[in-house]
C-alpha positions in Angstrom: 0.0 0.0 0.0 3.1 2.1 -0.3 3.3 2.0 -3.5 1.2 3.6 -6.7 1.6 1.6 -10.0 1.4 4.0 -12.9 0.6 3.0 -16.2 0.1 3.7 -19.6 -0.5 2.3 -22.8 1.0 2.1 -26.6 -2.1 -0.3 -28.9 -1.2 -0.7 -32.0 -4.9 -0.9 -33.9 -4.1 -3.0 -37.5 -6.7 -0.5 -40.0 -9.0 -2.8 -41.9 -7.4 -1.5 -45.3 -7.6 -4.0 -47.9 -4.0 -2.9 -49.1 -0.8 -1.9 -47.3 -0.3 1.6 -46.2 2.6 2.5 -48.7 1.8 -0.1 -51.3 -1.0 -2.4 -53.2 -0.2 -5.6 -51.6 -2.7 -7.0 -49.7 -3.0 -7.4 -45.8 -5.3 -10.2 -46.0 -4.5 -12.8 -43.1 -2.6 -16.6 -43.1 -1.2 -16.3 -46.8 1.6 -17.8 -47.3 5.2 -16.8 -45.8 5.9 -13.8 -48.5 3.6 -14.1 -50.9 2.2 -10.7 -50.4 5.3 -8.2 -50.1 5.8 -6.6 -52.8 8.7 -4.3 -54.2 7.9 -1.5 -51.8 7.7 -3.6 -49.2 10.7 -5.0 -49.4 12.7 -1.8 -50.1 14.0 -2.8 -53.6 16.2 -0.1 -54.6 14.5 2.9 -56.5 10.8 2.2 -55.5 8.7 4.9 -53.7 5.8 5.0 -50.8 2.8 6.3 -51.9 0.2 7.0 -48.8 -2.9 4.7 -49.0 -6.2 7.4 -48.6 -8.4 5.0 -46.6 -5.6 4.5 -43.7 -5.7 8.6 -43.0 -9.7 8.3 -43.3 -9.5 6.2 -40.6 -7.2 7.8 -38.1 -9.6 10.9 -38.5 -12.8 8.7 -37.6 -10.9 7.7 -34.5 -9.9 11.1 -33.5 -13.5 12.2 -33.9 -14.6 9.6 -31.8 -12.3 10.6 -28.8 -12.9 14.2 -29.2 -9.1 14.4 -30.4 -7.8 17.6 -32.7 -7.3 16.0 -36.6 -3.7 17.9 -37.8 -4.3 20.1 -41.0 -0.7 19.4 -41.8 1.4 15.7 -40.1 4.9 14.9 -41.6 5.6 11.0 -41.8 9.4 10.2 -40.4 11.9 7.5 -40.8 12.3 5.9 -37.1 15.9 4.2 -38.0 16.4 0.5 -36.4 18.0 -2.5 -37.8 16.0 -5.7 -37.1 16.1 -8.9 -39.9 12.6 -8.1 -40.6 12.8 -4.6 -41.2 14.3 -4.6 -44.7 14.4 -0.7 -45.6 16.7 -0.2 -42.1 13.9 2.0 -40.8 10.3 1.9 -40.4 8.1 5.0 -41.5 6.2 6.7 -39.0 4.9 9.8 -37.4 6.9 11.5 -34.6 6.8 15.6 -34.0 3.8 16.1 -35.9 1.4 13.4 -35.4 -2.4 13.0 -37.9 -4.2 13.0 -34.5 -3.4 15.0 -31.2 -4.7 14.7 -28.1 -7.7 13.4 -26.8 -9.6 11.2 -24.3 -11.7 8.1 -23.4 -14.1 6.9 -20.5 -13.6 3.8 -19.2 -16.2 1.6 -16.8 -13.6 0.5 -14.3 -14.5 -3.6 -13.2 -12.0 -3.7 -10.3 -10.4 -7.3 -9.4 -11.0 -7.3 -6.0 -14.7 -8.7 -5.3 -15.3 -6.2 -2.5 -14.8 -2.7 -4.5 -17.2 -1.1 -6.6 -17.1 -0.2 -10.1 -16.4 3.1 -11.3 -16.0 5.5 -14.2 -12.8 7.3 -15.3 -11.3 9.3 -18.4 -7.5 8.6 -19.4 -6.0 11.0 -21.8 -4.9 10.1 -25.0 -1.8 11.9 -26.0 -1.8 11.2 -29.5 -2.3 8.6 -32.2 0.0 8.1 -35.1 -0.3 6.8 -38.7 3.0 4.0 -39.5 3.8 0.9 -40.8 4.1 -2.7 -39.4 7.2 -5.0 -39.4 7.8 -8.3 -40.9 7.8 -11.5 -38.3 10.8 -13.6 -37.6 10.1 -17.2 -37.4 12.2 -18.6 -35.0 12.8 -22.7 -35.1 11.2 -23.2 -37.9 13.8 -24.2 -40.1 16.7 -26.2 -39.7 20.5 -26.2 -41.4 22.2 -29.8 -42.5 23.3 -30.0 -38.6 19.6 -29.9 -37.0 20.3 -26.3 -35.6 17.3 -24.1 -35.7 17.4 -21.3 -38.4 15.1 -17.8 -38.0 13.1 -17.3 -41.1 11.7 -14.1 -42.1 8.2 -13.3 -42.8 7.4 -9.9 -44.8 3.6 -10.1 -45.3 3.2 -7.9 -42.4 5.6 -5.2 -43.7 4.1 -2.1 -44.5 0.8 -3.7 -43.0 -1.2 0.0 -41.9 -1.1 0.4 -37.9 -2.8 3.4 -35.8 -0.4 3.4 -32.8 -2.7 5.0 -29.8 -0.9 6.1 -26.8 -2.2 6.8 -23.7 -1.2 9.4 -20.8 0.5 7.8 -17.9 -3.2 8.2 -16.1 -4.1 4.2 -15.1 -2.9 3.0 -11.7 -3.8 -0.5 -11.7 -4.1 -3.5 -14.4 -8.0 -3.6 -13.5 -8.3 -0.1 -15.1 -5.2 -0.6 -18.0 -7.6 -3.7 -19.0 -11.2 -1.9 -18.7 -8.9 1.0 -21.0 -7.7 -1.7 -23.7 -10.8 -3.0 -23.5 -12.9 0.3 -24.3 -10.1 0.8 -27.2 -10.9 -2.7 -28.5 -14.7 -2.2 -28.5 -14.4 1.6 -29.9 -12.0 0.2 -33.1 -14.9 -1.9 -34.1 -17.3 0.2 -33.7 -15.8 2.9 -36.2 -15.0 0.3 -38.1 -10.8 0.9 -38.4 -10.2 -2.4 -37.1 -11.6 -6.0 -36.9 -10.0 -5.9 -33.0 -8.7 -9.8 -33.8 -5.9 -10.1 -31.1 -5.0 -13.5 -32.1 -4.0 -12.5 -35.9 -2.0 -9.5 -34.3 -4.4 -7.0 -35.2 -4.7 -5.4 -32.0 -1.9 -5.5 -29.7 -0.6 -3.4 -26.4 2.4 -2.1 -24.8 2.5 -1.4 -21.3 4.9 1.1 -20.0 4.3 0.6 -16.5 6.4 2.3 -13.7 6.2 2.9 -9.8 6.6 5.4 -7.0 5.9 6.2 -3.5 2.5 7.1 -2.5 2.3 11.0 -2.7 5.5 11.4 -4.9 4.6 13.3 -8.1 7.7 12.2 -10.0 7.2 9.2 -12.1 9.3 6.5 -11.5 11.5 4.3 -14.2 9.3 2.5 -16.4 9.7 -0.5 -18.4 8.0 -1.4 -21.2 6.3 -4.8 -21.8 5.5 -5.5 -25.6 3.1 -7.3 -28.0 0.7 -7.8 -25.0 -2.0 -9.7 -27.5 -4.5 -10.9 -24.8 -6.7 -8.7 -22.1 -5.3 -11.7 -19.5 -2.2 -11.5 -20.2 -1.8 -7.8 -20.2 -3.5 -8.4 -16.4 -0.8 -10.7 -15.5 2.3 -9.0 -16.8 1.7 -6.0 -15.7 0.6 -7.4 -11.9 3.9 -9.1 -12.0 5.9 -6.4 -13.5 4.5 -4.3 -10.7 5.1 -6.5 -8.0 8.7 -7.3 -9.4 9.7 -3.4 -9.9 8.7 -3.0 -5.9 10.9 -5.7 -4.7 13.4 -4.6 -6.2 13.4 -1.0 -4.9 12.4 -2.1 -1.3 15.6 -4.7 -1.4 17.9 -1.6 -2.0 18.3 -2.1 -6.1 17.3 0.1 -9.2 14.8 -0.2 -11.7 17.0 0.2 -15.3 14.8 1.2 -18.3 14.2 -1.6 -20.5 11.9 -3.4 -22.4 10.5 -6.4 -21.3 8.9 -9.5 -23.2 6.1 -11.2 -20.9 6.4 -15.5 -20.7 2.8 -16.6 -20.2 3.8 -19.7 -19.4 5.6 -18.9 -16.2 3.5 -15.8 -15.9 6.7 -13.3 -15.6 8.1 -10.7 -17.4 12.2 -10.7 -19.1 14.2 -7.7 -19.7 15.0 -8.3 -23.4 17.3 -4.8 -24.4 17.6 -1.9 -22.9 14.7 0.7 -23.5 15.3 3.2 -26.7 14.9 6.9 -26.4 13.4 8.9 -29.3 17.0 10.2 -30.1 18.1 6.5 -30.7 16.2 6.1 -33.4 17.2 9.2 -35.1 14.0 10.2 -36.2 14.0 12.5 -39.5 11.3 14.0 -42.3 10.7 10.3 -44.7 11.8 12.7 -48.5 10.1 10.0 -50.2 6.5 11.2 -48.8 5.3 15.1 -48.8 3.3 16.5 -45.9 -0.1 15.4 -45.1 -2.5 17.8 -45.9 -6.4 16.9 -44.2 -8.9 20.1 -45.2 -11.7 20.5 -42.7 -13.9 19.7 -45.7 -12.9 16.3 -45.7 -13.0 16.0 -42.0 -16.7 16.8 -42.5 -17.4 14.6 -45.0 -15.8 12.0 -42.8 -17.8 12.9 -39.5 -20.9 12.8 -41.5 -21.0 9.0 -42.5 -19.6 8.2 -39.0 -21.9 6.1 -37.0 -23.5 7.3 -33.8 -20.7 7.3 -30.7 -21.0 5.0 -28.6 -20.8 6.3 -25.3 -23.7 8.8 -27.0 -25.7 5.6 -27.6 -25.0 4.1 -24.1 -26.2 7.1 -22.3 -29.2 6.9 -24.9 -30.1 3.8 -23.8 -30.1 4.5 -20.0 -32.1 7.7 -20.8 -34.4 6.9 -23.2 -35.3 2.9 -22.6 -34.3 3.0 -19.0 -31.1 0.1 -19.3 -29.7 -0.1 -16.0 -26.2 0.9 -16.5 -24.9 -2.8 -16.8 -27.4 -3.6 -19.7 -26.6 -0.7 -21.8 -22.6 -1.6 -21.1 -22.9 -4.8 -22.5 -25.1 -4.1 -25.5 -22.6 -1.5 -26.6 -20.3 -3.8 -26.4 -20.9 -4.8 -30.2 -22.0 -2.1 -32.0 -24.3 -4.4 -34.6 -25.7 -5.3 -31.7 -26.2 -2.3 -30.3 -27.8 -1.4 -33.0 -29.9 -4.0 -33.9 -31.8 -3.9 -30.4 -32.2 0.0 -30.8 -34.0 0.2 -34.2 -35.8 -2.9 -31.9 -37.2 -0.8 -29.6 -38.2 1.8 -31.6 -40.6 -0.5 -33.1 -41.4 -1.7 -30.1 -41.9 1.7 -27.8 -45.3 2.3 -29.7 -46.8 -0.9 -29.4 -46.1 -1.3 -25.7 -47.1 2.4 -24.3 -49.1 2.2 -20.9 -48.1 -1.1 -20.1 -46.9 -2.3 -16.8 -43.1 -3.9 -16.4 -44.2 -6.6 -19.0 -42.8 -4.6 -21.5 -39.5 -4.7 -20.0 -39.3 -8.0 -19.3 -40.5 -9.1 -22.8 -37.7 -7.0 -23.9 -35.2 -8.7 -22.1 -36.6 -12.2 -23.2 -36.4 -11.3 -26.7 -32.7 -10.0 -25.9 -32.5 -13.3 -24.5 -33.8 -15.6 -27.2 -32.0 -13.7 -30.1 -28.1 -14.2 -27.6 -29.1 -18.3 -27.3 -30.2 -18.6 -31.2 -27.2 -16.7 -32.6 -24.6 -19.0 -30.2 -26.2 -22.1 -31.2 -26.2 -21.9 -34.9 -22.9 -19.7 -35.4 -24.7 -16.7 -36.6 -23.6 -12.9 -36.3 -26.6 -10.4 -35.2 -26.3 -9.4 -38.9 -27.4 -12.6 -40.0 -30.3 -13.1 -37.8 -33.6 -14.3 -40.6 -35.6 -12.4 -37.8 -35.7 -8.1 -38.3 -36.0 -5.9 -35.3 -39.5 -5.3 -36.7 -40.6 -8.5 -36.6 -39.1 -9.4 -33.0 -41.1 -6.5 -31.5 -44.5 -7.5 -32.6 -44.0 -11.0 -31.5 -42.9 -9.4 -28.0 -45.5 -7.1 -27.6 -48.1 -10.3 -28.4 -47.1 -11.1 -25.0 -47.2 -8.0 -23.5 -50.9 -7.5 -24.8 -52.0 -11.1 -23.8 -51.8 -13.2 -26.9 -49.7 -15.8 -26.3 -47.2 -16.4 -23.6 -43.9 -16.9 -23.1 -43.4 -20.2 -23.8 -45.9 -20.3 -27.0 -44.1 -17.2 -28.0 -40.5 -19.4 -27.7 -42.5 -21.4 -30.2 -43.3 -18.5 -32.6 -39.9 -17.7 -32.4 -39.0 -21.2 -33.5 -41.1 -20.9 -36.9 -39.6 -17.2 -37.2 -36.2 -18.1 -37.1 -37.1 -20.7 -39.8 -38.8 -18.3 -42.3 -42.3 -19.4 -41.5 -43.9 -15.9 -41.2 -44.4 -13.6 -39.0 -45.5 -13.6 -35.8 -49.0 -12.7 -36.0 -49.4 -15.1 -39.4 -47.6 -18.0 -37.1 -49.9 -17.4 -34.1 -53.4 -17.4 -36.5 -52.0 -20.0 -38.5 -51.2 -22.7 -36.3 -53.9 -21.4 -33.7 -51.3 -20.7 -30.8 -53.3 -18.0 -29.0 -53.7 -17.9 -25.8 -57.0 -19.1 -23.8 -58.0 -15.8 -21.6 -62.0 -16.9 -21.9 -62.6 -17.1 -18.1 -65.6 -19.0 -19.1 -63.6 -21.7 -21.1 -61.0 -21.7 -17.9 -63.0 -22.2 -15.7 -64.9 -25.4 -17.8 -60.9 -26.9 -18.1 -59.9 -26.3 -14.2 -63.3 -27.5 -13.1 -63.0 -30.9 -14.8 -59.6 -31.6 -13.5 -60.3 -30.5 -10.3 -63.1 -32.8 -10.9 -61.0 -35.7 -11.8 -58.4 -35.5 -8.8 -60.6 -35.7 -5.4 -57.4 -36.5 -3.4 -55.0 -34.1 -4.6 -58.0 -31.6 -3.7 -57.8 -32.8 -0.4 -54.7 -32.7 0.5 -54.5 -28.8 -1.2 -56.8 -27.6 1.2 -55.5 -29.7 4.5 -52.1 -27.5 3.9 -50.3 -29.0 1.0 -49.9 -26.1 -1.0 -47.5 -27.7 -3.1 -49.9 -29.6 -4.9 -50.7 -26.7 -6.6 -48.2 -26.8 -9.3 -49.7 -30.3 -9.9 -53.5 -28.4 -10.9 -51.1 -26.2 -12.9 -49.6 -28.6 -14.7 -52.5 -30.3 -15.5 -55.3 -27.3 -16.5 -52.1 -26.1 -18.5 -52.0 -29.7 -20.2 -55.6 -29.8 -20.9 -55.6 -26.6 -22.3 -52.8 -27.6 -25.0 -50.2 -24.9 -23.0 -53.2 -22.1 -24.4 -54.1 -21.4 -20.9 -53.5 -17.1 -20.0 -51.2 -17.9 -17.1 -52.3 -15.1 -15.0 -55.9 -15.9 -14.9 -55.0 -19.6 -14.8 -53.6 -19.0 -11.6 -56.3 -16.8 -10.2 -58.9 -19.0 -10.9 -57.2 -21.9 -9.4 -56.9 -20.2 -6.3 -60.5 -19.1 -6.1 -61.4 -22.6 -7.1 -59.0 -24.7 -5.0 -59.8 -22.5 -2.1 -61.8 -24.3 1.1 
């Protein structure tokens, strides 16, 4: 409790381009080893970048959607490293003058302790930066004549388009550092920049993560963890690399900046070189590529075709359909989603007005129904054969007293397999529900009728054998029965 962790994170969001950023190759996924780098790519001599337009359309969506400044002018510069799989001897990227500046993002804080509560915070975003990936060094792959493993060299990811997004040094725990990556991952996908698939390497973190005496104001050393490509990994390395950096000070030793790799296997983090400053890599203006010029006109264009934000549509949906705050957290979670269940209750408001909590809770079944259908036959919400429309008449036949619930998970059944509709299903098939009091009370009066003991021992005090009078007037009636006044008039009728 002496300590404060401080954190803050590099993601490096792969944009869902269909060519590289400098070239025409393609950045589809699993093709194989070097089949897509190209001449640019590879840094034959005398070949030029050119700057792919739909990369710098979407790092200006994403600094709209953290409220970040979009630079009129952003120079691209050559960060100068030698690496096997970095053929040019330098990687182009943004340093000085960055396409996005700064900005920030609200995170729903989940801590890991079971006892604390969750909570809301905004980390800053200092900038996000246009640049190209690296190749990938296969390591024991190959062998020579000997048996000795041989590294081979990958380029399909060269000059694959990355958004690098880097945080302030504003998280002080790997609960919030998570609930931020995860907020990043989520709001990537729902601008549509980034398919958010961590296990192809399309969206990865860094942790810089650092620690100091409670009250001090100076940061302490960090070091950096990289290629953190799961949301429980970056938990455990940066708890480790926490714990570890503490140890050390309070034994009398010194943290040395470095980068670190993170071993999930023993659940630890390695120092792997020490930690590069920005004058190592002796950044300077790329002459191959002129300035980028963005007009506000085409950040206008851009903001117009953006879809609505979703922390806009999450406070929507606690305003307007009343979502506890969980609820409307999750269902922004996947902005098809999201959406889908929105246009839903717009259809569904209407038909619904001046009922009691029915309407919610046939809401929540449909939400329900459409979750379990999807999972079991493999299907995204944009494939469901059932439209919003459609699910909010068959919900508010339940509402108004058509069918029930479990008739209804029959209607959905024969909607799902391109039957009809729901009202076409219900007249059809002749699913609705018995509410004549008169023709329940002839159904509960001949099984009543037909069970003189069970009768008896209801009304000595067995009052479990009511489910049993359930069961059976529901039989009778062919699962028809109105629930509700099924149950009334079984009391009134069972009654002594």
């Amino acid at each position: 409790m002496n300590w404060e962790i401080v954190i803050g994170l590099e993601i490096h969001s792969q944009l869902s381009t269909q060519s590289k950023i400098f070239s025409g190759a393609s950045t589809a996924f699993g093709a194989e080893p070097n089949s897509q780098a190209c001449a640019v790519d590879i840094a034959l001599p005398g070949v030029l970048p050119v700057l792919n337009k739909g990369a710098v359309e979407r790092a200006i969506k994403f600094g709209l959607a953290v409220g970040a400044p979009i630079a009129p002018r952003s120079i691209f510069a050559r960060k100068n490293y030698f690496y096997p799989d970095l053929p040019k001897g330098y990687q182009i990227s943004q340093f000085d003058q960055p396409v996005v500046g700064q900005g920030a993002l609200t995170i729903q804080v989940e801590p890991l302790s079971g006892s604390a509560k969750p909570y809301e915070k905004v980390v800053r975003i200092t900038r996000a930066h246009l640049e190209e990936d690296a190749g990938k060094s296969l390591h024991e792959v190959f062998r020579d004549f000997s048996g000795n493993g041989l590294t081979g060299v990958d380029l399909n990811r060269a000059g694959i388009p990355l958004l690098e997004i880097v945080s302030e040094p504003d998280m002080r725990s790997a609960a919030e550092a998570v609930a931020y990556a995860k907020a990043m991952h989520s709001l990537v996908r729902w601008i549509d920049i980034c398919d958010g698939n961590m296990q192809e390497g399309s969206f990865r973190c860094d942790a810089n993560v650092s620690v100091r005496r409670m009250g001090e104001e100076k940061l302490g050393t960090r070091r950096e963890i990289k290629n953190l490509n799961s949301f429980k990994f970056l938990q455990q390395a940066i708890e480790y690399e926490a714990q570890w950096q503490i140890d050390t000070l309070e034994s009398g030793g010194k943290i040395q900046q470095a980068t670190v790799l993170f071993d999930a296997d023993k659940g630890e983090t390695r120092a792997m070189r020490n930690k590069e400053d920005a004058h190592d890599y002796r950044y300077f203006p790329d002459p191959d590529l002129l300035p980028l010029a963005i007009s506000p006109q085409w950040i206008e264009e851009i903001r117009r075709d953006m879809h609505e934000p979703r922390e806009s549509m999450r406070k929507r949906f606690i305003e307007e359909y009343h979502f506890e705050p969980y609820m409307a957290n999750s269902l922004v979670a996947d902005r098809d989603r999201a959406v889908y269940f929105d246009s839903f209750w717009k259809y569904y408001i209407p038909m619904v007005v001046g009922k009691d909590d029915s309407a919610v809770s046939g809401a929540n079944w449909a939400m329900i129904e459409i979750g379990a259908m999807l999972n079991l036959s493999g299907l995204s919400i944009t494939q469901t054969p059932i439209t919003p429309e459609a699910l909010a008449v068959l919900v508010a036949r339940i509402v108004d007293g058509t069918i029930s619930h479990k008739i209804a998970k029959e209607v959905f059944g024969y909607m799902w397999a391109g039957e009809g509709s729901a009202d076409a299903i219900i007249e059809a098939k002749g699913l609705k529900q018995v509410s004549d009091i008169g023709a329940l009370e002839k159904i509960i009066d001949e099984v009543i009728a037909a069970n003189p003991a069970q009768l008896a021992e209801y009304r000595a005090g067995k009052e479990k054998v009511f489910g049993f009078f359930v069961g059976l007037s529901m039989k009778a009636s062919k699962g028809k029965a109105n629930p509700v006044q099924l149950n009334d008039i079984l009391k009134r009728k069972l009654a002594p």
